[in-house]
VMD Tcl script that draws the C-alpha trace (Angstrom):
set ca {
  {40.11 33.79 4.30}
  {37.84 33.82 1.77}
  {38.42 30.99 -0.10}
  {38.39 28.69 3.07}
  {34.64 29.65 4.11}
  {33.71 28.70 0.24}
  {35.68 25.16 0.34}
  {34.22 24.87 4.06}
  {30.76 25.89 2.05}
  {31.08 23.38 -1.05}
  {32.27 20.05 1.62}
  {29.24 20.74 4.02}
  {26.44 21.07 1.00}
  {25.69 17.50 0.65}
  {25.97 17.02 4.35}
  {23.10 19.79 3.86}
  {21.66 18.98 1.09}
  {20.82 14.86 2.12}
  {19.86 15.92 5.64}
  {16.26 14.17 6.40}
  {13.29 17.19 7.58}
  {10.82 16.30 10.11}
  {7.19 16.73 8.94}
  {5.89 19.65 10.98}
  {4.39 18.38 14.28}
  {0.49 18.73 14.06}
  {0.86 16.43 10.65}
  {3.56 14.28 12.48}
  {1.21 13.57 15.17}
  {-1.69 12.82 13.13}
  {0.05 10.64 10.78}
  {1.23 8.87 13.93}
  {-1.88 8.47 15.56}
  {-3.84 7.22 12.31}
  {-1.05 4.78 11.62}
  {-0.99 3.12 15.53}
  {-5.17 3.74 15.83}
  {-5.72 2.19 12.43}
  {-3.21 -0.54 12.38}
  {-5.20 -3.52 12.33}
  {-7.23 -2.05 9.34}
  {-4.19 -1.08 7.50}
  {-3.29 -4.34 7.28}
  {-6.77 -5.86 6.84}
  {-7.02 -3.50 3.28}
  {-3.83 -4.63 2.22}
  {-5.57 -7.90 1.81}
  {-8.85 -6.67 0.47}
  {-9.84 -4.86 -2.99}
  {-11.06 -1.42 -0.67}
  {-8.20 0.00 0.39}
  {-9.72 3.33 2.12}
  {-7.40 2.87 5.20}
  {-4.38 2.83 3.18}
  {-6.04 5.46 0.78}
  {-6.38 7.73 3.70}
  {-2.90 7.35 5.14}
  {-1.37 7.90 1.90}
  {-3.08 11.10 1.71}
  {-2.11 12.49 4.98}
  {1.62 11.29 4.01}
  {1.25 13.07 0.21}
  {0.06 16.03 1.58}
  {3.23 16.30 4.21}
  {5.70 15.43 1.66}
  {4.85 16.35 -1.90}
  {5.50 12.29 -3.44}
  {2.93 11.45 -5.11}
  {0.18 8.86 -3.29}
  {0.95 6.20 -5.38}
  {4.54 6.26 -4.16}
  {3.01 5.94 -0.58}
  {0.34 3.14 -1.80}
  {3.54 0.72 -2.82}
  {5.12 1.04 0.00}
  {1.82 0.19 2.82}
  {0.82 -2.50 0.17}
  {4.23 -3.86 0.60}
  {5.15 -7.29 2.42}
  {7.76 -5.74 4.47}
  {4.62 -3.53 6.11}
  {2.55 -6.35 5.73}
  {4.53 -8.65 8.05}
  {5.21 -6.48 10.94}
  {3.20 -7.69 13.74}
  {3.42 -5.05 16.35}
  {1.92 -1.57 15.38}
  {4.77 0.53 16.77}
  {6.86 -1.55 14.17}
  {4.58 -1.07 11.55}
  {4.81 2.72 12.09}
  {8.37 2.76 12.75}
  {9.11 0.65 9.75}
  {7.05 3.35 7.39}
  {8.86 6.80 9.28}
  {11.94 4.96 7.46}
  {10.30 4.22 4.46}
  {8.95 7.54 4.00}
  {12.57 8.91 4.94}
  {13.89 7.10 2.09}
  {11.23 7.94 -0.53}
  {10.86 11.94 0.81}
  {13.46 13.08 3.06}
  {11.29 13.53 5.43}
  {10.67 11.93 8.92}
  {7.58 12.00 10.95}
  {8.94 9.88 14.20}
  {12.16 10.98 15.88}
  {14.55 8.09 15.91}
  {17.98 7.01 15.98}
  {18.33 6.54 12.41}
}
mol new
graphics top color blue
foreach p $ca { graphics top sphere $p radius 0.5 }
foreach p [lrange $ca 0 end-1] q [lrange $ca 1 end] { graphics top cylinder $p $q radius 0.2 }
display resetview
């Protein structure tokens, strides 16, 4: 018996192990509200030399995670982010991103 619960242990530890956290709520709901308030100005300092919109974001986002801002600062000053039009798929579009860089989530989804 005991050496099926460790084989049943060693199969389900990257199942474990890869499984994405959500960010705990009052930091979830902050990130989100910053990210649909701010939207337009997000995109506006993507454009512009003073990024203190996206400097702000990534901030709430480091502090969440752990990665490093700059990690964060790549990914709003990409042109994926850059081109979404709506801000619920600008947000939506960086929960993923930040899923794939961290592990962590900060919208529920389907993903």
């Amino acid at each position: 018996m005991g050496i099926r619960r460790l084989i049943f242990i060693i199969l389900l530890m990257p199942i474990l192990l890869s499984a994405a956290v959500k960010i705990p709520a009052a930091a979830a709901q902050e990130i989100v509200a910053f990210t649909l308030f701010n939207y337009d100005n997000l995109i506006a300092d993507s454009y512009e030399v003073d990024f203190s919109y996206i400097g702000q974001l990534t901030y709430l986002l480091s502090k969440a995670t752990g990665v490093n801002e700059q990690e964060y600062r790549k990914i709003l000053l990409s042109q994926e982010l850059r081109n979404e039009a709506f801000p619920p798929q600008y947000m939506l579009t960086l929960n993923k991103k930040t899923r794939a860089l961290s592990g962590y989530y900060f919208v529920d989804t389907d993903d």
